[in-house]
C-alpha positions, 0 to 999 in steps of 0.5 A: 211757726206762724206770728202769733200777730198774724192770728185772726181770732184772740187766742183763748185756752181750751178746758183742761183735759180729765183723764177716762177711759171707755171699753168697747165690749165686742162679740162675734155673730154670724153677720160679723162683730157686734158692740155692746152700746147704750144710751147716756141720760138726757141730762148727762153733762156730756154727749147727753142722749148719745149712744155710746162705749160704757166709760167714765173718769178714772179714779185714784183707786184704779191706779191702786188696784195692779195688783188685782188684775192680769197683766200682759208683759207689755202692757204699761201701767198707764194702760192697766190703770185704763183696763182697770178704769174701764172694768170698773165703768162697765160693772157699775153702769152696765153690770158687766165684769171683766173678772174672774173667780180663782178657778178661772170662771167669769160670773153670770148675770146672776152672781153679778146681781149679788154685788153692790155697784156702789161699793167700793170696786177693788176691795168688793172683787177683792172679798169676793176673791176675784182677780181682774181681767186687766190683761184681756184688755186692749188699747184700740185707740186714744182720742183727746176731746175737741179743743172747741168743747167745754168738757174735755177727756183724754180718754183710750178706747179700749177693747175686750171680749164680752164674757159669756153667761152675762147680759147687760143691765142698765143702772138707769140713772146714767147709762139706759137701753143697752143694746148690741149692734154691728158697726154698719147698722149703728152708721146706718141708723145715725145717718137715718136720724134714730141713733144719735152718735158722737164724732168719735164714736162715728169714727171708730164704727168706721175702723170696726168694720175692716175686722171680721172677727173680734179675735181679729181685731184683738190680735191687731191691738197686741202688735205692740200694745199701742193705739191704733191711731190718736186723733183730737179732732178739730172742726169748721164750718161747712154749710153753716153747719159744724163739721169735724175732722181727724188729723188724717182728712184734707181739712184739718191742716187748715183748721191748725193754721187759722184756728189753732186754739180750736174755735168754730169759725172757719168756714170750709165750703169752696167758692169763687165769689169772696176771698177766704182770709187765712191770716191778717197777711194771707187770703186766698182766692179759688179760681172758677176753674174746678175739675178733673185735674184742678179739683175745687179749681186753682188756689191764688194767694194773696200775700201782705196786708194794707200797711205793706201792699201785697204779692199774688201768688198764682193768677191762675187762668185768665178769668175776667171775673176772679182777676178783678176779684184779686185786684180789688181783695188786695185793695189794688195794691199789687207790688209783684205777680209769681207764677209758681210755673207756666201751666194754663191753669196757673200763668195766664191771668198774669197779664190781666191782673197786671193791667188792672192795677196801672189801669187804677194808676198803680205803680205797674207790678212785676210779672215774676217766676222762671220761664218755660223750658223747651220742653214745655207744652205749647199751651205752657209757653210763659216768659215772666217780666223777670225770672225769679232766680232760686234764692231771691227774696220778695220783701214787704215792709211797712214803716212800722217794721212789719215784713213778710218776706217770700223765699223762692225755691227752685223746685223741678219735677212738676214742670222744669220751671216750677218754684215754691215760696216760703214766707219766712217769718211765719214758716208757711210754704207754698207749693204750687203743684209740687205737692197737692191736699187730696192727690199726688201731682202729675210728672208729665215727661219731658217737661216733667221729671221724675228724679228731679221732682223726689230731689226736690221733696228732700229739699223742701223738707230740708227747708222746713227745718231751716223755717221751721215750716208747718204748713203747706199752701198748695195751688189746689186743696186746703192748707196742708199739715199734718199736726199733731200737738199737745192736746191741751198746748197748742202754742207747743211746739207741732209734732209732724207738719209739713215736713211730715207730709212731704215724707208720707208723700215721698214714701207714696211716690217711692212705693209707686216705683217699686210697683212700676219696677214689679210691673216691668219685671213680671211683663219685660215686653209689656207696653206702658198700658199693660204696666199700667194696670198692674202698677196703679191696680188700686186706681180707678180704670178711668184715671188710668190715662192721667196714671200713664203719664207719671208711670212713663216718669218712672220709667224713665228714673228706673232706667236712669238708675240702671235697674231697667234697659229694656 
């Protein structure tokens, strides 16, 4: 876990989180799923001029009222005091009742125009012997308000059937215009600028749109009465502008690492010019080499701080301009240079870097990592000043005490040379090409080897925790981690991280075999491009000759284990 001295922004406490619920009234239509939308006042204290669910707080007396309501047998009673909530919500802002009458009817919009939306809600149905919807509710999803905002809920999106023979009435004072509208005309009309929606309300849209019918997703939700999926959002800056992310996006790894509180101010735009300052000991510089295989182009770290000199980790190519931008971010103060592995986007700016700090009258530093293997490609040849050997630890120290000490990992499969660095005392992993934000790695044979690449998955994810690793720096993309914490939290204990990642990821190559053996089963005599098309169907056709490669990996595991001798 990351040394809270090594923040780079004061901690501070996000606001308290108030329970509420929101429904989302759906019903079907020749174009697909319409929702049921409205928009909040101009001087709502939250969201105000947004369109969105009907929802509010929840009261004591929801919790009151399980006795009134249907229930399924596996609905809980957190999840009935939220349909209860939401029931509630819709009536009073939107005249909508998920009620009904003894003989099994629901009320039109007439009858409903007789209640009073500001009794007392329960003992109301109750007089009117009305028993509450509850069971034909359902959880679609749970999201917890951004930690960044100063209002915040933990608040269930749920999902019911709109009952027939009623419309919606706005009250007018906190809900106006309701309107029904299909998920994509709603995204559409937000991107266009006439239809102001919310992050969470965006993202949810989005989900609607792979149900085709409401009874669809209903059945969806009743799998095992659980959210769909949970997400407390987290947010940087990318052109100057606030941009949001769920767990699941490439960015929010390295939002948790640098802001974990949830302050707006990390800036996520990709650049060469200026190195980006993760932690007061950790800045990373990208190499102008951006492309098919490198993404926005090579991740170099510099690991240290001015007190205890620095470690470069990964030059990358031998660019003039971004090694002297390395040099001068660590203040020319270089103790050693690791190649995590010998490929050309990663070694060759070694020796450059290495000049520039005896050229300044540096203490010449180390050029470390292992060397090449034979089976390396030529333009993959690299022979260290020293080889790294697996278990080695780099130390910084200043006199103070403070060290930042890097572990290094022999990790095959990428390339045979390829190591990773954990730098113990904040629980960080870098991971060269091993493991990737945004794609999977290359296992190019021979040099690449597919058996020796899952075994060393299963390593890294022992390592985690040993040290207590969350985050994974990778040699291209954003830092890595899947954190789920407690909402109100963050100092709490992270559920997932890093050794949830390196799981997803295994369990993506493993399923990737097992097309790859399917493909070789249906087409025994097939070549390795015939295979290709099945095994990587859902990859576009022009990736297809990258694809080949790590299908020939494979290939090659699924006959070292017996499965295949063709």
């Amino acid at each position: 876990m990351v040394r809270p001295t090594q923040l780079l922004h004061t901690p501070r406490s996000p606001a308290a989180l108030r329970p509420a619920a929101t429904v989302l009234l759906l019903r079907d239509s020749p174009q697909g799923i319409e929702v049921l939308m409205t928009r909040r006042s101009m001087t709502a204290s939250f969201a105000p001029g947004a369109y969105v669910f009907p929802g509010g707080g929840i009261d004591a007396a929801d919790a009151q009222a399980h006795s009134q309501s249907t229930r399924r047998t596996t609905q809980s009673d957190l999840h009935l005091t939220q349909a209860i909530a939401a029931i509630r919500e819709s009536f009073e802002e939107l005249g909508i009742l998920l009620a009904r009458r003894a003989d099994g009817s629901h009320l039109d919009t007439a009858d409903i125009a007789t209640l009073d939306r500001q009794a007392p809600f329960a003992a109301q149905c109750a007089t009117h012997g009305l028993v509450l919807d509850g069971a034909e509710v359902f959880v679609l999803a749970h999201w917890i308000t951004d930690r960044d905002l100063p209002r915040r809920f933990d608040v269930p999106f749920l999902v019911a059937r709109m009952p027939e023979g009623q419309e919606p009435v706005a009250d007018e004072s906190e809900q106006f215009e309701p309107v029904w509208v299909r998920p994509a005309d709603a995204l559409a009309r937000h991107a266009a600028g006439g239809f102001f929606i919310i992050f969470p309300t965006i993202r949810t849209l989005e989900r609607l749109q792979a149900y085709p019918t409401v009874q669809a997703l209903l059945d969806a939700c009743a799998v095992n009465d659980e959210p769909l999926f949970t997400s407390c959002p987290r947010a940087g800056l990318l052109g100057g502008s606030e941009s949001r992310h769920m767990e699941h996006e490439a960015p929010f790894g390295e939002l948790a690492l640098v802001s974990p509180d949830g302050q707006i101010v990390h800036p996520l735009d990709w650049q060469t010019e200026r190195p980006v300052a993760l932690l007061k000991n950790l800045q990373r510089l990208t190499a102008p080499n951006p492309g098919f295989m490198t993404g926005p182009g090579t991740n170099s770290y510099l690991v240290g701080d001015p007190s205890t000199g620095h470690i470069a980790i990964d030059p990358g190519p031998d660019e003039p301009e971004h090694l002297e931008r390395l040099w001068r971010a660590a203040g020319g103060h270089i103790h050693a240079i690791v190649c995590t592995h010998s490929h050309p986007d990663h070694s060759p700016g070694a020796a450059r870097l290495q000049a520039l700090c005896t050229a300044a009258g540096r203490e010449k530093p180390s050029i470390l990592g292992l060397p090449s293997a034979t089976t390396a490609r030529e333009n993959s040849r690299f022979t260290p000043d020293r080889a790294l050997p697996d278990g080695e630890r780099l130390v910084l120290q200043n006199p103070n005490g403070t060290t930042h000490t890097l572990l290094a990992v022999h990790t095959p499969g990428h390339a045979a040379n390829h190591i990773c660095l954990v730098l113990e005392e904040d629980g960080l992993l870098f991971s060269g090409d091993h493991i990737l934000n945004g794609s999977t790695t290359v296992i190019d044979p021979p040099d690449g080897n597919m058996g020796a690449y899952l075994d060393s998955l299963d390593r890294l994810s022992a390592l985690c925790d040993s040290y207590n690793i969350n985050f994974i720096l990778p040699a291209h993309g954003y830092v890595l981690g899947d954190l789920r914490r407690s909402a109100d939290n963050p100092s709490a204990p992270a559920q997932g991280g890093a050794k949830a990642a390196i799981a997803h990821l295994k369990a993506h190559r493993l399923a990737r075999e097992a097309k790859v053996g399917r493909a070789m089963t249906a087409l025994p005599h097939g070549t390795h491009d015939d295979w290709v098309k099945l095994a990587y169907d859902d990859v576009p056709e022009r990736l297809w000759p990258v694809a080949k490669r790590s299908l020939l990996a494979h290939v090659e595991r699924l006959q070292s284990l017996g499965g295949f001798n063709l």
